[in-house]
N, C-alpha and C positions, 0 to 999 in steps of 0.2 A: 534392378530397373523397375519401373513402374506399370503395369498393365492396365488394360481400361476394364475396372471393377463393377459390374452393373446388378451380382446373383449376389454378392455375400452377405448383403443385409436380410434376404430373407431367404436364405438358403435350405431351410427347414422344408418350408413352402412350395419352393422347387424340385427338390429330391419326392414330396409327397403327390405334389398336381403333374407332373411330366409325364408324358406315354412311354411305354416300353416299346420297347424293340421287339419286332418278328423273331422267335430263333432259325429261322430261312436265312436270314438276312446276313446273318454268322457262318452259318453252314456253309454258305456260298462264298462266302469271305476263305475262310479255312480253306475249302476247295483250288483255291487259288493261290494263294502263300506255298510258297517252296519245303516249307515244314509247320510244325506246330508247335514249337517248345517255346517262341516268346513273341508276344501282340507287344506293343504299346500304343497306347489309350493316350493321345493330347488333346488336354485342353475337356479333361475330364466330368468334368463340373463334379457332381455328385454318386458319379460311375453307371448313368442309365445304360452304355455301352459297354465298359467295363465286367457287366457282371456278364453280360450275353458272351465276350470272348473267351473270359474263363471257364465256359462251357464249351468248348475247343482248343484251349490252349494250354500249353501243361503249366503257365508263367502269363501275368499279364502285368507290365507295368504303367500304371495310371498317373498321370500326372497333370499339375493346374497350378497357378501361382493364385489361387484364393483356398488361405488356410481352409475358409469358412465350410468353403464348400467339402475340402475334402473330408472336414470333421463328421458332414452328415453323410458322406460313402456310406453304399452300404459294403462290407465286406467278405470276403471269402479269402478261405487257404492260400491261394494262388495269385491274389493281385497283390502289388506292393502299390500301394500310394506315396506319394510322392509331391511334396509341396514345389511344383519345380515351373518354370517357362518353359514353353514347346518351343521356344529358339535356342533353349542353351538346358539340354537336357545332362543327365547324368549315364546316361545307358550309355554302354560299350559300343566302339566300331565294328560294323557291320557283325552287329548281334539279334538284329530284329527280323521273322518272317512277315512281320503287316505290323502298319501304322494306319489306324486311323482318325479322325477328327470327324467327331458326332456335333453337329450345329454347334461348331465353334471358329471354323478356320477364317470368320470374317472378324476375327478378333485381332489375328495373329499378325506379325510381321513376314509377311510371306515370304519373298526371296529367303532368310534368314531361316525359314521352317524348313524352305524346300531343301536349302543346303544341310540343313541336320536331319531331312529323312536319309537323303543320301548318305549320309555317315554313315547312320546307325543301320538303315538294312543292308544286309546281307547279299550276294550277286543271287538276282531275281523273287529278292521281297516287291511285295505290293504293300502300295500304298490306295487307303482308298477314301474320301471324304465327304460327305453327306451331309443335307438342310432338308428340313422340312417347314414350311411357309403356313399357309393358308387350312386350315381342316371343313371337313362340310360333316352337317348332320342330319337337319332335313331344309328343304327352302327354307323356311318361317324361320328357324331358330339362326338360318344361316342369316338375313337378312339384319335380324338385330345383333351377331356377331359382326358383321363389314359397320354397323352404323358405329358400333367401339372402334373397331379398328382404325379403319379412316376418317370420320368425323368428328368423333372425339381425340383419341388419341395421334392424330398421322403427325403432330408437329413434337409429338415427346416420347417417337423415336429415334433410334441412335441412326446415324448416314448409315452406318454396317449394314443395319436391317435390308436397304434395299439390294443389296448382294443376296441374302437369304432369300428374298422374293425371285431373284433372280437364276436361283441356281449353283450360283457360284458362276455362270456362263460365262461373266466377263474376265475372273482370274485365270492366271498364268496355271500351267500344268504340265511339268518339262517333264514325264515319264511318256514309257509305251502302254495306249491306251487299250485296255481290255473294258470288251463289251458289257456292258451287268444288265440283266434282267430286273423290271421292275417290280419293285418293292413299296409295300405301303406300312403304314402306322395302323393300325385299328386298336382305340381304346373303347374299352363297355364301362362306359359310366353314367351314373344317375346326372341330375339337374346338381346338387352339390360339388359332383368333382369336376364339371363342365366350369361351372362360376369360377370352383378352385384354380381350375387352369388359366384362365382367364385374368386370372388376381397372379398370376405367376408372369405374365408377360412383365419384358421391361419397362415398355410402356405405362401399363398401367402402376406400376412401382412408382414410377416418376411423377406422370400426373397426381399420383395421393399425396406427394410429398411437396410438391411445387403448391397443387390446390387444397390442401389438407382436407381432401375427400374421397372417397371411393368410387371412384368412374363405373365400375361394376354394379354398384348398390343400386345405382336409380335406373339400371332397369333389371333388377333380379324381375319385379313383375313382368314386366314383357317378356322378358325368359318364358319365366312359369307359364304363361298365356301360350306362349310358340310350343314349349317342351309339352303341355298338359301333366301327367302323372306324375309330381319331383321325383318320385319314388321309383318310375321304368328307367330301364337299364336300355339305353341307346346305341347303336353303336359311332364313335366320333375317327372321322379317317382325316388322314396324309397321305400326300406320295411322297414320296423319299426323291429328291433330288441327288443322285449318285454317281459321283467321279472315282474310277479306278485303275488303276497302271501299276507296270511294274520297273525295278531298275534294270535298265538292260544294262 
């Protein structure tokens, strides 16, 4: 079956500009799963998640139906990659303690996901699902990030996005809901890996392709003017929007 492909083209790009993950954010995951011997990772992209549960988990199966991405995984021991769709996986019945979906589950066919979490976990795996939308850095640079965001780009992004902005708040979520403690993103990066990230949304992939131009280029200066030193180390935040439950 066909998936809606929007990272493989420049998949290099993506594994290099994305934030990591807290390791709080696994810890507390772990914490909750009924064991630790197998995570699966849907809807993996390039395994920004992936590596954080193999530091918890004695097995993490990763999986994504874009070859591209998974060829830029980074790897460890413990994850299997897996070229696969999060609605028709390959893992055994009820073999998983946690499944997650890191900014992907607006991709997915969801009834069909929800039905193959519940295969695959185990009586009282968690499931847990996570967006991060919007980052801030200081007002100034914030300022000329929304005038990309919405002014330039708002009509070449995908309908999904606005689920992301949203939380996920409007999708379905037939487990028992556990609490989670919030969680944020913090990346320290210069004025170069800001732009980078920047140049990684879907968005602005599209707009270069439709306009054969760089939406980011024409205002790296006002960047620079808002950032001052390209060369200080900023720090750039999220909050994690996070859904988690278990099967009862």
């Amino acid at each position: 079956m066909t998936f809606k492909d929007h990272f493989s083209t420049y998949s290099s790009l993506y594994r290099t500009a994305r934030p990591r993950y807290a390791p709080g954010l696994f810890a507390w995951l772990a914490a909750q799963a009924p064991g630790r011997e197998l995570a699966w990772d849907a809807g993996c992209g390039n395994g920004q998640a992936s590596i954080g549960l193999a530091e918890r988990f004695a097995h993490v199966v990763a999986t994504d139906p874009s070859a591209a991405q998974i060829a830029q995984a980074e790897a460890a021991p413990n994850i299997d990659y897996r070229v696969e769709r999060a609605e028709a996986s390959s893992l055994a019945d009820a073999s998983a303690d946690l499944v997650t979906v890191a900014q992907a589950l607006h991709w997915f066919d969801l009834d069909a996901f929800h039905a193959e979490v519940r295969r695959v976990l185990r009586p009282g795996g968690v499931v847990a699902q996570w967006s991060y939308a919007d980052c801030a850095v200081t007002p100034a640079v914030d300022a000329i990030k929304q005038h990309l965001y919405v002014d330039l780009l708002d009509s070449y992004w995908a309908p999904e996005r606005r689920l992301v902005e949203s939380g996920y708040a409007p999708l379905a979520f037939p487990f028992e809901r556990i609490a989670a403690p919030p969680f944020e993103l913090v990346a320290q990066w210069d004025l170069a890996a800001f732009l980078a990230y920047l140049r990684s949304w879907s968005a602005t992939q599209r707009y270069l392709q439709t306009q054969g131009e760089d939406p980011v280029a024409g205002l790296t200066a006002a960047f620079a003017d808002a950032w001052g030193d390209a060369a200080e180390i900023r720090p750039v935040r999220w909050s994690l929007a996070l859904r988690v439950g278990r099967l009862g």
